[in-house]
Structures are given as C-alpha cells and as structure tokens.
N, C-alpha and C positions, 0 to 999 in steps of 0.2 A: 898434349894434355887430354884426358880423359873426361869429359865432363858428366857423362853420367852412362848408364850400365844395365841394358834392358836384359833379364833370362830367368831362368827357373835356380828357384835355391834348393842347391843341393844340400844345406847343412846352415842353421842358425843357432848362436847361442847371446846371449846378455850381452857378447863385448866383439863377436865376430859374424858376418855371413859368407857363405862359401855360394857363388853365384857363376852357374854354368852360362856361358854365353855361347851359343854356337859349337860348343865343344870346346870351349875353353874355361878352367877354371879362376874366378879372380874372387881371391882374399880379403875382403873390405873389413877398416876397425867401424864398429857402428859402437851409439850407445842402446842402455838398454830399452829407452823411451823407442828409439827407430825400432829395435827389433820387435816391439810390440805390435807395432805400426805395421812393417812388414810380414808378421805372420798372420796379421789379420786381411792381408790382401789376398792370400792365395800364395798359390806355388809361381805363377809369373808373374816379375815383381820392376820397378824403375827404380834404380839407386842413383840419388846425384853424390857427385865424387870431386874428392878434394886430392890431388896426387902431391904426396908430401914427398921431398927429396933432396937427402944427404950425402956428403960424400958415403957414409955408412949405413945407409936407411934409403928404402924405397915401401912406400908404405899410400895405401889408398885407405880414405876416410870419407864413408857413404852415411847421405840422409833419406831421408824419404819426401821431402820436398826442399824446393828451389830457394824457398823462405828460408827453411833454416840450415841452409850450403851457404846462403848468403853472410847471415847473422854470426855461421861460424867464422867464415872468412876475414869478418871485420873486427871477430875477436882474437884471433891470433897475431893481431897485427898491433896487440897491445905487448907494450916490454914484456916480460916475464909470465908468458899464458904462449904455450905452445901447443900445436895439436890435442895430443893428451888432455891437455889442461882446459881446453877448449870441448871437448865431448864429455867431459865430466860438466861444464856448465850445462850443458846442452842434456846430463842426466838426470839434475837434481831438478830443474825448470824448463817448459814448454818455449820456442823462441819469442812467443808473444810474451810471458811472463819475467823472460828472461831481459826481452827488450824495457819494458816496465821497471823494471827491478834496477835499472842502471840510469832511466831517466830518474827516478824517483832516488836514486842513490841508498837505493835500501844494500848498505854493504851485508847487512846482517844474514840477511836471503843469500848474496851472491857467494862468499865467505862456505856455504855450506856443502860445497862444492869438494871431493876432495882434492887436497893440492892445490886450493885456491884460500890464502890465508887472507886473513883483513886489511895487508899493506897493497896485497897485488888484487883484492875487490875494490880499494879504493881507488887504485891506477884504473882499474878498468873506466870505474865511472868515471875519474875526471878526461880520461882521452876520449871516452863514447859515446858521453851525454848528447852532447850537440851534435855528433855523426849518424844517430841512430831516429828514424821517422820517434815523432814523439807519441802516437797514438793514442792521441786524444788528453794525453794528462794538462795541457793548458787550458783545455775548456773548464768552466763552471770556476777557476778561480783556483785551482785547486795546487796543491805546496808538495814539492820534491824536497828530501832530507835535510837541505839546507835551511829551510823556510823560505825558496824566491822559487818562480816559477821554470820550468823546463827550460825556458827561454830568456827567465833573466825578468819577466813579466811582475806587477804586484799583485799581492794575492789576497784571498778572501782569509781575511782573519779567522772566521768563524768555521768554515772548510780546516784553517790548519791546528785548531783548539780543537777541529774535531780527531781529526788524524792523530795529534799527539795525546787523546785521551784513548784512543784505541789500542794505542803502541803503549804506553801506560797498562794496559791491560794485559799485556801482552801479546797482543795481534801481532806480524811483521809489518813494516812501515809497509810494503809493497799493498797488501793484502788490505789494509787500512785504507790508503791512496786510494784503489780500487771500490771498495766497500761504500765511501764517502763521495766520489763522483757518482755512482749507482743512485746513494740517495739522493745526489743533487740535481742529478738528471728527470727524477720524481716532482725534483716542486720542493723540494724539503727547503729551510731556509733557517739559519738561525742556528748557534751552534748544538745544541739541545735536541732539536729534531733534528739535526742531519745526523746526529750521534745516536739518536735512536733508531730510524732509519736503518745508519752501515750497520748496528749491530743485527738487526735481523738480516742482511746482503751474507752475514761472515757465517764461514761454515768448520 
C-alpha cells in the first residue's frame, strides 16, 4: 500500500499529477481543489494516496492532506460512491464543508457533485452522519435537515426558524447552519437577531 508520495511534479493538470519520485514517474487522479493546493506549494510537493484496485484498474487517488485521504476513504465506503464519485465530492466542497454538509444533511449541496444524484446524496448522509466528527454543529442548539440535532439532541427552535428562513431565501441549508451558529456564537438570541445576524455571516 502506498500511502503517500514525496517528489517534484513533473506535470499538473484539473484531474491528473505526474510526480517524479526518485526517478520514477507515478500518475496520481487528484481533484481540481488538490491541484490548486499543490501548485501553490512549489515544485516539491506530499501527496497522500488512495491505491484503488481492480481486477481491470490500478489507479492511485492523491490529496494534499491526511484530513481529506481520510474523509475520502469513508466516503467510498458508501453503496454506490466510488473513487470517481468520491473526488468529484471532494471537488465541489472543502472536507471540512463537505463534512458539514452531510451532518447537516444538506443533500442539496452534496447532490451538486457530478455523478452524485439526490438518491445516492441521501445514502451518503444517512450511512455518515454519525461516522463523521460532528464539528461543532451540536453546539448553540443548532438543527441539521431534519429538525433534530447531529446527535439525535433537542434543539433550539429559534436557531432552526432561523435556518429555515435563510433556506427560504435561498441560502443552502449547509451555509445557513453555518451562518446561524456564527451568530449564535456572538450573543445573538431570539429568532429575529440571530437571522439578522447570519445574514450579514453569508456571502
């Protein structure tokens, strides 16, 4: 197993790095968020690595940190989200956001993935929800898609009037979620200010 891949890139683009190791060349799929990541590091670069393996396929799938090799990992481990399917989440969303987006069951966000439809964004969140550190969304009281907490916890009414007024707006629930703990973190209280509040948080 390969787990990660120290050398000079010979060759980057949106979906591939070409990475000299020692005199040897290794073909890594990245997405386009990592290759951004790595051309901003310089020409000597660490790539963590996923070694995917078929009877017909041999294929390495490089991140730029340990965080999101993780986050991949435990997303392919979902029914119908393969590799592929997995670096496209990992294109449209940061892992931290990506992690967010799945406690908070924002399918709408994960959905925008391509090759990731709204049957196989819901699978993700009902098998990940509780697999994945919850980062911070049960503080302040605060409501993932369903109306109950990350954890099954009750929540502040007034947190999730504010959230469903923001998605009402059109915000994504994700970015809502986010927006609404921000102001509640502030002091804000009451569904009114913390809706005033997230709206100056959203961008």
């Amino acid at each position: 197993m390969i787990s990660f891949l120290k050398g000079t890139v010979d060759n980057i683009t949106e979906s591939t790095v070409e990475l000299d190791v020692n005199g040897t060349g290794f073909e890594i799929q990245i997405s386009p968020a990592t290759a951004e990541r790595l051309e901003a590091m310089g020409d000597q670069v660490t790539v963590y690595t996923y070694m995917y393996i078929r009877e017909d396929q041999l294929a390495l799938y490089g991140f730029s940190s340990r965080d999101e090799l993780a986050l991949f990992k435990k997303l392919i481990t979902v029914s119908g989200i393969g590799p592929k399917a997995g670096l496209s989440l990992l294109s449209v969303m940061n892992a931290d956001d990506l992690r967010f987006a799945i406690v908070a069951g924002d399918v709408k966000s994960i959905s925008r993935a391509p090759g990731v439809g709204k049957r196989t964004a819901e699978r993700l969140v009902l098998e990940l929800r509780d697999k994945l550190d919850n980062i911070g969304l049960t503080t302040s009281g605060l409501p993932d898609a369903e109306g109950a907490g990350a954890k099954g916890e009750d929540l502040s009414s007034d947190a999730a009037d504010a959230v469903d007024a923001l998605t009402a707006l059109g915000y994504s629930r994700v970015d809502a979620v986010k927006a609404v703990k921000r102001a509640a973190e502030t002091g804000a209280a009451g569904t009114e200010e913390l809706l005033k509040k997230a709206l100056g948080f959203m961008v």
